[in-house]
VODRENVEX-724737 format. One record per residue: residue number from 1; residue in three letters; y, z, x of N, C-alpha, C in turn. Coordinates in steps of 0.05 Angstrom, whole numbers, always signed. Layout:
N
> NUM_ALA_Y_Z_X_Y_Z_X_Y_Z_X
...
//
This chain:
279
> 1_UNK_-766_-342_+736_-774_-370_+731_-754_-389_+743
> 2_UNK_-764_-410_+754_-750_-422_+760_-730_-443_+745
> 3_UNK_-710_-448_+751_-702_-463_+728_-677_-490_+738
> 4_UNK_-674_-507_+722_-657_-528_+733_-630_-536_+705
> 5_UNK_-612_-550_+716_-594_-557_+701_-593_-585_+700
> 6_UNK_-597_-597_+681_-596_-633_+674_-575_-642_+668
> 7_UNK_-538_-634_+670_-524_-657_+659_-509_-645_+670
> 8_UNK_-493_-656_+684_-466_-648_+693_-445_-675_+708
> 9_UNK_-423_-662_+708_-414_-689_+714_-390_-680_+748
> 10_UNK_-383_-693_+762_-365_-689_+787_-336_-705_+788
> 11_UNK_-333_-707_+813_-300_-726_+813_-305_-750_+810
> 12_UNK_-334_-760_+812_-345_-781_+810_-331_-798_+778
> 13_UNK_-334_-787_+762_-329_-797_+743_-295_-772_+723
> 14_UNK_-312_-754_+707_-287_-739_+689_-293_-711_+697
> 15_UNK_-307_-708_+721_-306_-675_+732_-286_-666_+749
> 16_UNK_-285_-641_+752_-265_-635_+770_-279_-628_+799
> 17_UNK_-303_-622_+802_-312_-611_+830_-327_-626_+850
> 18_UNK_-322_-636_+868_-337_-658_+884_-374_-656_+876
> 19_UNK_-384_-684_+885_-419_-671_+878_-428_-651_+893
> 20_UNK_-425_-647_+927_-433_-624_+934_-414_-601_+927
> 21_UNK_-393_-599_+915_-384_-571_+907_-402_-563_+886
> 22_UNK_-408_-582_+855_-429_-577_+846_-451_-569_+853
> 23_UNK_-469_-579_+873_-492_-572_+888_-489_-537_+898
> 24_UNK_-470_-530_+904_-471_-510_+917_-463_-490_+897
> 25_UNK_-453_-494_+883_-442_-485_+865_-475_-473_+836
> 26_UNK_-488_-496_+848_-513_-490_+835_-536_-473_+853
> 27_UNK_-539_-477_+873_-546_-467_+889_-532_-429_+897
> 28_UNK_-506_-425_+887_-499_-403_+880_-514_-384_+859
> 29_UNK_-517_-399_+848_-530_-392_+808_-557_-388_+807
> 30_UNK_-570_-401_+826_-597_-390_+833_-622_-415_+822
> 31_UNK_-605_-432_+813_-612_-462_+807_-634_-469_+822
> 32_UNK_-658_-489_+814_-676_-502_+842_-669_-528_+841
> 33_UNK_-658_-535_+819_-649_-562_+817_-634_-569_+787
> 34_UNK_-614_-593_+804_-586_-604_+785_-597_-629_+786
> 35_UNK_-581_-646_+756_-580_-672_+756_-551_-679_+756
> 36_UNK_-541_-687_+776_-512_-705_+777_-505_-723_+746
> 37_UNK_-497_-734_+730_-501_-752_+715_-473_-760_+704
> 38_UNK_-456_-774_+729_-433_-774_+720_-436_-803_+707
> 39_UNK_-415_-809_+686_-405_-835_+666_-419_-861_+681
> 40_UNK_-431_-871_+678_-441_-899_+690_-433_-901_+714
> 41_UNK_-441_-884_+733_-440_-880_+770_-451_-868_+774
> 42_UNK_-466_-872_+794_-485_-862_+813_-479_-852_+830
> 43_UNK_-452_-861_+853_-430_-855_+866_-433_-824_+880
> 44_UNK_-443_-807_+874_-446_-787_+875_-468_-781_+881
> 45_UNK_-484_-782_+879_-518_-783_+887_-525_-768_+922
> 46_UNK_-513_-790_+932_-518_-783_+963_-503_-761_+975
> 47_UNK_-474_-756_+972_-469_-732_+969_-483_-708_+969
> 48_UNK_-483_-705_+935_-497_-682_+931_-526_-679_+940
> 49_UNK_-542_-705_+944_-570_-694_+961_-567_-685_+984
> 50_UNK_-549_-689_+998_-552_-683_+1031_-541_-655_+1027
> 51_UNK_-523_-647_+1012_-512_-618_+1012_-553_-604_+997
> 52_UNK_-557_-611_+979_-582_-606_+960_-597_-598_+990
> 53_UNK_-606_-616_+1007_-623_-618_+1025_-609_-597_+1042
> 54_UNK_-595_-583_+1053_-591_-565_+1068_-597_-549_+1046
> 55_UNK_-591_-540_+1030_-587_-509_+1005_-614_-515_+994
> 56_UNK_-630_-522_+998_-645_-519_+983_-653_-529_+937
> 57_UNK_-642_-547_+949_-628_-553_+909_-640_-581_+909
> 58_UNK_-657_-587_+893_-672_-621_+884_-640_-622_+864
> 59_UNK_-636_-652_+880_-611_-664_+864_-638_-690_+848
> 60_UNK_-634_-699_+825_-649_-709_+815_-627_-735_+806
> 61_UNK_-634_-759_+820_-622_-777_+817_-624_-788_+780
> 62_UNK_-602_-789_+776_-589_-795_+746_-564_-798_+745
> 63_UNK_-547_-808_+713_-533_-829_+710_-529_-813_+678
> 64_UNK_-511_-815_+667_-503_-816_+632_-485_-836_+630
> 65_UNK_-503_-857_+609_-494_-883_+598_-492_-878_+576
> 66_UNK_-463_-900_+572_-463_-888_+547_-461_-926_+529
> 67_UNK_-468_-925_+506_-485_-942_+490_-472_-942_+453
> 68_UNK_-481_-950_+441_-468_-956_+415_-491_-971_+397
> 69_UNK_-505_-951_+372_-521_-965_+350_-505_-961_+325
> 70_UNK_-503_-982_+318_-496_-978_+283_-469_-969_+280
> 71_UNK_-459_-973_+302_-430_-960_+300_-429_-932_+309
> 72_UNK_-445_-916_+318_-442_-894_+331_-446_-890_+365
> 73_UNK_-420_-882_+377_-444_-885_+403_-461_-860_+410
> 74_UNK_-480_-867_+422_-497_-857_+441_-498_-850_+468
> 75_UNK_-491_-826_+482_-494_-829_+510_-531_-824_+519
> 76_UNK_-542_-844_+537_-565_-836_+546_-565_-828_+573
> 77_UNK_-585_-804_+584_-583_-797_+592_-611_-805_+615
> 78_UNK_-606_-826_+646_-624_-838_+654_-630_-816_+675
> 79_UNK_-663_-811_+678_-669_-794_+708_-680_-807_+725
> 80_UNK_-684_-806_+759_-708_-811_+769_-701_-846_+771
> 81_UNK_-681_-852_+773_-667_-884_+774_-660_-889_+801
> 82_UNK_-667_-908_+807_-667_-930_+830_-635_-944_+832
> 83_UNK_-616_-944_+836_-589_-950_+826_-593_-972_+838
> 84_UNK_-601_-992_+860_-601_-1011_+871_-621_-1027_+862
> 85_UNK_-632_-1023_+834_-650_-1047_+823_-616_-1054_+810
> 86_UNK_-629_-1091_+818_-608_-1103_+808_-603_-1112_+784
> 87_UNK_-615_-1106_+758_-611_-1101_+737_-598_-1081_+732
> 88_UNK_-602_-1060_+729_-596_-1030_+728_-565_-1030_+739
> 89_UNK_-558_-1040_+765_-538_-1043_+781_-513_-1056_+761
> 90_UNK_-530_-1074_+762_-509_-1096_+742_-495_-1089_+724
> 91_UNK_-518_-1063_+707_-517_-1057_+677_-487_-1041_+681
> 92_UNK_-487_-1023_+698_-472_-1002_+707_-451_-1017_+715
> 93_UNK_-447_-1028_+725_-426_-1048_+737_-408_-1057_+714
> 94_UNK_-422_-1069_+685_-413_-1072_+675_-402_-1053_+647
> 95_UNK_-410_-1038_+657_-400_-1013_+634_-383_-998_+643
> 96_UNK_-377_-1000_+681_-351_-988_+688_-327_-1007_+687
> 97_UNK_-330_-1041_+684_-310_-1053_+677_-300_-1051_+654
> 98_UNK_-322_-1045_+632_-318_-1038_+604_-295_-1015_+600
> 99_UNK_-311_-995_+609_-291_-971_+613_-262_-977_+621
> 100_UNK_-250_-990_+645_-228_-1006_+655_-220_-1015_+639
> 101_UNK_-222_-1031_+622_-207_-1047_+604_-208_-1023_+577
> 102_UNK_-225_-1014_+571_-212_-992_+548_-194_-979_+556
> 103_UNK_-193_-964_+574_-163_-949_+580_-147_-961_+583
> 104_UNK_-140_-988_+597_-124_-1008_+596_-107_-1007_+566
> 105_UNK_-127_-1011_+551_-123_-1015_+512_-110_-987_+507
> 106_UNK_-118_-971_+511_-115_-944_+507_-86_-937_+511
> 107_UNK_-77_-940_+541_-55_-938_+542_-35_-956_+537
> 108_UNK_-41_-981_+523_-31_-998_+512_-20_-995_+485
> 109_UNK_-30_-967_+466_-36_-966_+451_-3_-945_+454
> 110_UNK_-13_-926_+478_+7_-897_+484_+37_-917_+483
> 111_UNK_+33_-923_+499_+49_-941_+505_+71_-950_+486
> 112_UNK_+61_-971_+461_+71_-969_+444_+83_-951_+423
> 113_UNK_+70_-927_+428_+83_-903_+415_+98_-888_+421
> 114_UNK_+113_-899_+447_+130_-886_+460_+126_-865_+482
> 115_UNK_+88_-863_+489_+84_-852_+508_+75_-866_+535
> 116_UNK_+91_-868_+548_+82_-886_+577_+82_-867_+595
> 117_UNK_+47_-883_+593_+34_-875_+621_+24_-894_+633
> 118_UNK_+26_-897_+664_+17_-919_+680_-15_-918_+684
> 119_UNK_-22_-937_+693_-58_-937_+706_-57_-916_+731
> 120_UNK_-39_-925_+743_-37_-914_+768_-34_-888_+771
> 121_UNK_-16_-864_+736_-16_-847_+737_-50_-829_+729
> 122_UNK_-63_-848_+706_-88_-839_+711_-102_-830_+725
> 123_UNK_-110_-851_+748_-123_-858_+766_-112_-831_+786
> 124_UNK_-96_-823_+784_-85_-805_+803_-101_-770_+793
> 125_UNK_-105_-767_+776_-117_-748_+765_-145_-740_+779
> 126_UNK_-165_-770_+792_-185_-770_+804_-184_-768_+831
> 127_UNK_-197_-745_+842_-200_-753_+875_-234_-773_+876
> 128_UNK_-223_-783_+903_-241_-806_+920_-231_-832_+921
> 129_UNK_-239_-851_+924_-229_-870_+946_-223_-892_+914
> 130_UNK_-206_-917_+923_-206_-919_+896_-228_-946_+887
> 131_UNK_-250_-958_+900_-275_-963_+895_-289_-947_+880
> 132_UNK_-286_-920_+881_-299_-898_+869_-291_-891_+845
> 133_UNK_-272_-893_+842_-254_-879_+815_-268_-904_+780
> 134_UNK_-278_-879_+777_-289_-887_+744_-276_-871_+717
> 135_UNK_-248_-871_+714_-234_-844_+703_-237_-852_+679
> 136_UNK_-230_-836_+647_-241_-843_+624_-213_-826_+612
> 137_UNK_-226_-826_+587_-199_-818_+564_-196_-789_+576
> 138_UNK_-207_-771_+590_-207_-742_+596_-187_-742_+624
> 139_UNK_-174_-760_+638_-163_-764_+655_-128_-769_+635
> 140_UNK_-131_-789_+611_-110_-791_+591_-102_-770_+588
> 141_UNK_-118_-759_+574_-118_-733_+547_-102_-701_+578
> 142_UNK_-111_-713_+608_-101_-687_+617_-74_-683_+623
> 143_UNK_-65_-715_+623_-38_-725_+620_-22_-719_+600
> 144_UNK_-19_-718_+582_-22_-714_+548_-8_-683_+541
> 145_UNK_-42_-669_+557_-31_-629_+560_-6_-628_+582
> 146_UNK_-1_-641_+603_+8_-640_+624_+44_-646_+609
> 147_UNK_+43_-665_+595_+70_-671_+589_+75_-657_+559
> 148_UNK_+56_-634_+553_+71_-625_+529_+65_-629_+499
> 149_UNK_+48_-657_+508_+49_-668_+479_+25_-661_+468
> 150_UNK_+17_-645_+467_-13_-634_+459_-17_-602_+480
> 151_UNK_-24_-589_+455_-31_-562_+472_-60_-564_+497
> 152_UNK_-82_-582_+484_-110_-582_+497_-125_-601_+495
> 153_UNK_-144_-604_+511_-154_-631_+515_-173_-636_+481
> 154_UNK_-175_-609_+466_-193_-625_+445_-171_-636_+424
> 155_UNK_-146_-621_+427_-122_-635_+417_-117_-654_+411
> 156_UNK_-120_-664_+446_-114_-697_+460_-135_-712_+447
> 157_UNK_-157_-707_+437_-176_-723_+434_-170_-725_+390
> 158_UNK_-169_-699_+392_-169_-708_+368_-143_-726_+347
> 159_UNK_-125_-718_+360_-101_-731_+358_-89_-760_+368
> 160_UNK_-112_-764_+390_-97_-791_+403_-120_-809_+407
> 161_UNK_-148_-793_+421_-170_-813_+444_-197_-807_+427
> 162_UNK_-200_-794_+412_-228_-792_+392_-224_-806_+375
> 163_UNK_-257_-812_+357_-259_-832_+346_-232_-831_+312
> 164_UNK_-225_-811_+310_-205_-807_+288_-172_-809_+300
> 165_UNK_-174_-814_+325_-145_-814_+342_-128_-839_+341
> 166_UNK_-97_-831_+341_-81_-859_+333_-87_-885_+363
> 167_UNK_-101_-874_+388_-98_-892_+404_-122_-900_+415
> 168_UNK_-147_-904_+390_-176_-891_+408_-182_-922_+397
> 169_UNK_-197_-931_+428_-211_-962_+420_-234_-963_+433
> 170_UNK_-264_-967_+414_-288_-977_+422_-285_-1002_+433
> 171_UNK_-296_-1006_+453_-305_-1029_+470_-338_-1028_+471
> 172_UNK_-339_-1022_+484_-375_-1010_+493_-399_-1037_+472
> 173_UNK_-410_-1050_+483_-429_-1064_+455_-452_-1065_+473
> 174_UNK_-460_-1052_+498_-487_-1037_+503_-505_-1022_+486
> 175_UNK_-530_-1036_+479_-535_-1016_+461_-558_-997_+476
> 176_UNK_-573_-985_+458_-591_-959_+475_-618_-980_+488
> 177_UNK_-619_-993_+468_-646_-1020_+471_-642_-1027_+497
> 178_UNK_-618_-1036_+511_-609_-1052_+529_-604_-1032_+557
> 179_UNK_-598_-1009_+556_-598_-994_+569_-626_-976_+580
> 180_UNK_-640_-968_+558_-667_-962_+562_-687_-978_+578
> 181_UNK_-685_-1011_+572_-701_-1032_+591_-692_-1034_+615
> 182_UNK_-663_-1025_+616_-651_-1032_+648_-660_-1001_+663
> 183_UNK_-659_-968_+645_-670_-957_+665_-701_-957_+667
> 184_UNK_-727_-956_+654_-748_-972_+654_-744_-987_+684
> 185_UNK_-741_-1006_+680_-734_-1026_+703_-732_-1019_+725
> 186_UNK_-709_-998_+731_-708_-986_+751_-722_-957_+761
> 187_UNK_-740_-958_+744_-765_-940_+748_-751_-904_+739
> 188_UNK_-742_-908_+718_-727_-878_+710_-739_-887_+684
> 189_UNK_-733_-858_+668_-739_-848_+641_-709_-836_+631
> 190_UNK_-708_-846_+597_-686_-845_+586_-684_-819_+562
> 191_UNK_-667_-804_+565_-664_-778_+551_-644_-783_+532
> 192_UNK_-631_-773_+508_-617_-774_+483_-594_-758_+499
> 193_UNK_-575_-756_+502_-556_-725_+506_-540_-721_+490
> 194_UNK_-540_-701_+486_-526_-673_+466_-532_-690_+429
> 195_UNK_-553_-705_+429_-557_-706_+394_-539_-694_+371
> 196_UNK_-530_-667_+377_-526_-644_+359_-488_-659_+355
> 197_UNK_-479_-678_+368_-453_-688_+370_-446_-703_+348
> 198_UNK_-467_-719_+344_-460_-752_+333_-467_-739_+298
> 199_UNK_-495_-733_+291_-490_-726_+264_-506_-746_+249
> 200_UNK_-515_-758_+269_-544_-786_+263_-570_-774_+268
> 201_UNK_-576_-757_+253_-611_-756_+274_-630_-780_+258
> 202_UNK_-618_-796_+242_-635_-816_+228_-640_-839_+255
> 203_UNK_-612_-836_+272_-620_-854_+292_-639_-853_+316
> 204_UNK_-643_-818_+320_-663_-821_+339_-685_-823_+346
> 205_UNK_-702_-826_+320_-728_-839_+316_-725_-867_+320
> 206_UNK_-707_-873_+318_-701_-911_+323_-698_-917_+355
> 207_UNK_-681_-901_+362_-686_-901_+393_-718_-895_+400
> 208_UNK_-724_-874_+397_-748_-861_+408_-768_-882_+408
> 209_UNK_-768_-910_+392_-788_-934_+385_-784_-941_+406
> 210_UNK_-757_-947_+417_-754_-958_+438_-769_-966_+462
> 211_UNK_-774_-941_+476_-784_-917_+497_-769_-893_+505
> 212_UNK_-761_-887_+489_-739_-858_+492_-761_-840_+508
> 213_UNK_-754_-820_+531_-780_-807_+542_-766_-783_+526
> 214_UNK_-739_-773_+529_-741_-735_+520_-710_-737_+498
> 215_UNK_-706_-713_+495_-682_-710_+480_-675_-679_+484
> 216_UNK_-650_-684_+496_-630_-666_+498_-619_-635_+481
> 217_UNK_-648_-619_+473_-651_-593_+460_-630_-579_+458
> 218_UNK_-622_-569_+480_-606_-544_+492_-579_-557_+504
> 219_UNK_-555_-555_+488_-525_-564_+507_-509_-544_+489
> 220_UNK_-487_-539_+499_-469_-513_+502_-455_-523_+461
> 221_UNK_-456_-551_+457_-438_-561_+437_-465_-552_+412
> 222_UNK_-485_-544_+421_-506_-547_+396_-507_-516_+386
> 223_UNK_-506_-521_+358_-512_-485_+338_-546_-481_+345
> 224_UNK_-546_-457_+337_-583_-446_+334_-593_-462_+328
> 225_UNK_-577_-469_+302_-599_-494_+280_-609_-519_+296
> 226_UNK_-590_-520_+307_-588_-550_+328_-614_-556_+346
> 227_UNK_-615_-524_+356_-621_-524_+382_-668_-525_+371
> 228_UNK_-667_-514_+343_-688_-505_+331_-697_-529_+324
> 229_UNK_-670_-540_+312_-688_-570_+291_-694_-604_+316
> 230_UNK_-678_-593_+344_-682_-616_+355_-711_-613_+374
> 231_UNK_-707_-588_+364_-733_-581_+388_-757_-586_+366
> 232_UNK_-765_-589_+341_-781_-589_+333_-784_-622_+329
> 233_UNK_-758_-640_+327_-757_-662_+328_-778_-676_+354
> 234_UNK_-770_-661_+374_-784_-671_+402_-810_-674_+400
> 235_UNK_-817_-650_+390_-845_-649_+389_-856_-665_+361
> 236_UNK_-845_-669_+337_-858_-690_+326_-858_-718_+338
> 237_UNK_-841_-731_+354_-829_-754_+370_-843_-752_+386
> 238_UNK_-858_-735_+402_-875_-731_+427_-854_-737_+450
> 239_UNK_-825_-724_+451_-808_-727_+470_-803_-694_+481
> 240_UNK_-800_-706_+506_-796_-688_+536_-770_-669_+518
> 241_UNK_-765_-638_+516_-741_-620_+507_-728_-626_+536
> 242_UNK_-699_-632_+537_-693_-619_+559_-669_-601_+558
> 243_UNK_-649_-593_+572_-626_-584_+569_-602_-577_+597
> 244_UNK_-576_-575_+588_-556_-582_+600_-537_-565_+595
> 245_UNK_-521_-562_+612_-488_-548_+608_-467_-567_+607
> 246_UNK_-474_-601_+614_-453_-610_+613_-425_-601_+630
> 247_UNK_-435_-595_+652_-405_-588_+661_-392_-598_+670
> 248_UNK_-364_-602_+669_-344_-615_+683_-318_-602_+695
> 249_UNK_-330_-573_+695_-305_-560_+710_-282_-555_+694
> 250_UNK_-259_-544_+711_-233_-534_+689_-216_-550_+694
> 251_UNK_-197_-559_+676_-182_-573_+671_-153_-567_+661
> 252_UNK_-140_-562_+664_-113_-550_+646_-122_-525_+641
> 253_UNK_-134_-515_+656_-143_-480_+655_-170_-482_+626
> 254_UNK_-175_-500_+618_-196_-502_+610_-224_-516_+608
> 255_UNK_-239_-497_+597_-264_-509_+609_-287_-526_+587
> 256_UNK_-294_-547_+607_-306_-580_+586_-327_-570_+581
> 257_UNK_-338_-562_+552_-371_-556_+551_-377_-528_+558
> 258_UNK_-383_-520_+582_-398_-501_+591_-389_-494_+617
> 259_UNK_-404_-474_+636_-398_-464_+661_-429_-479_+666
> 260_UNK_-432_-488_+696_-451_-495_+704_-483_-475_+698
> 261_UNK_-508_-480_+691_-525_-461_+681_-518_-442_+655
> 262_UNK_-503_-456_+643_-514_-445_+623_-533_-452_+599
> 263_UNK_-540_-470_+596_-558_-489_+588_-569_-491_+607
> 264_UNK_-598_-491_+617_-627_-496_+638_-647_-490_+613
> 265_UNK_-672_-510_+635_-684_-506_+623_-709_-502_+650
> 266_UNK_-742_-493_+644_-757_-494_+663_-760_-510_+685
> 267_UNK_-772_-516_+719_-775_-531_+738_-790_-554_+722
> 268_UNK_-818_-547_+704_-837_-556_+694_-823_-575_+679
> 269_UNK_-810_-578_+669_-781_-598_+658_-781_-626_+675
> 270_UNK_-771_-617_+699_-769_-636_+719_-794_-652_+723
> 271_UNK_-810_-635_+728_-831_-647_+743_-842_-662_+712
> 272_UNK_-844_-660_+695_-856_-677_+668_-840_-704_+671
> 273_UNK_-813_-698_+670_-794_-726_+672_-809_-751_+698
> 274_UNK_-809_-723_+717_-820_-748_+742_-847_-757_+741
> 275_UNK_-860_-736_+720_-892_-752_+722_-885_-777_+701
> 276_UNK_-870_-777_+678_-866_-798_+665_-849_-819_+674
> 277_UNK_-832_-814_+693_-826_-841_+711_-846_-849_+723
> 278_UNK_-858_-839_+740_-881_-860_+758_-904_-869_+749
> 279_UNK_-909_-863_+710_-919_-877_+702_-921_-906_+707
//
């Protein structure tokens, strides 16, 4: 059967492997198709299609935005997006300045506690050009393992950059409403990712009013139960199942989520998403 992988992320944003290393890397695995979906960038896109287009691999243009209801956030997960509608553009634009100024805070935060780290040392963590560079608390947190002060990145998170951490600051006031109309707009359909995280499923019938098209079944972070009760969710919701490995490669010798494919789901997947975009 054929089968594809929907979430992954590159150097584009908090991965470690360029997009065509990804691509090929999927294309190793026996993949027919990946979705790129690094942190509010697109950045990556063209890349990995032109490697896709030699190997044989549908790169499926997409994006994971991430959003905030009720005080929880949300990352959604956009497919089949036009990155140059200028709404959409904008949206993104402004959720990577968002991002910028939280780590700013963030290490403002280290800072004060006696741990200084520069922007510049961040930023160094990411390859590509530095127009490109969208780095996030997983660029902190590798800093963090790196100097000792934490054995591992879920360490780092839970100790310093997660929502229970002495240095962790929401910014983000995107909500899913606002994000959903901008991909809409740009002629994509919007997915839930990894549900099984947050601990709200009261919220995703509230989204799904929205126009939520699918929700994110199958990711490496979800139990059986997870994987049973979101899938049955879908189908009362009348939303697309999809699923993901979330990968982002190794990091301090360890690995974010999953190995690429391990989470897929059917081709028939794909092609549903794209018949519900060109609605």
């Amino acid at each position: 059967m054929m089968r594809a992988d929907l979430h992954s992320h590159t150097t584009m944003s908090d991965g470690t492997m360029s997009p065509g290393a990804v691509v090929e890397l999927a294309a190793e695995l026996g993949l027919v198709a990946v979705a790129v979906t690094d942190h509010d960038t697109t950045e990556g896109y063209l890349e990995a299609h032109e490697v896709g287009e030699k190997l044989g691999v549908e790169v499926i243009p997409a994006v994971e935005m991430s959003t905030v209801l009720d005080g929880q956030a949300i990352d959604i997960l956009a497919y089949f997006v036009d990155s140059n509608q200028p709404t959409f553009r904008q949206l993104l634009d402004r959720q990577r300045n968002t991002r910028k100024e939280r780590n700013r805070l963030v290490l403002e935060k280290l800072n004060q506690m006696g741990i200084d780290i520069t922007m510049q040392e961040v930023e160094s963590k990411q390859e590509g050009t530095s127009d490109q560079k969208n780095v996030g608390r997983v660029h902190i947190g590798q800093i963090l393992v790196e100097r000792g002060l934490v054995s591992d990145l879920n360490e780092a998170f839970d100790k310093y950059l997660g929502v229970d951490g002495v240095a962790f600051v929401r910014l983000n006031n995107t909500t899913p409403n606002e994000a959903i109309l901008a991909i809409k707009e740009a002629g994509g359909v919007a997915v839930i990712a990894h549900p099984g995280l947050y601990h709200r499923d009261d919220l995703i019938p509230v989204i799904a009013e929205i126009g939520l098209t699918g929700l994110e079944v199958h990711h490496p972070d979800h139990t059986e139960e997870d994987k049973v009760r979101y899938e049955a969710l879908a189908e009362e919701l009348n939303l697309i199942p999809t699923a993901g490995s979330d990968y982002h490669g190794v990091r301090n010798g360890q690995m974010h989520h999953a190995i690429l494919g391990t989470c897929t789901t059917p081709y028939s997947t794909v092609e549903r998403l794209r018949a519900a975009a060109n609605k």
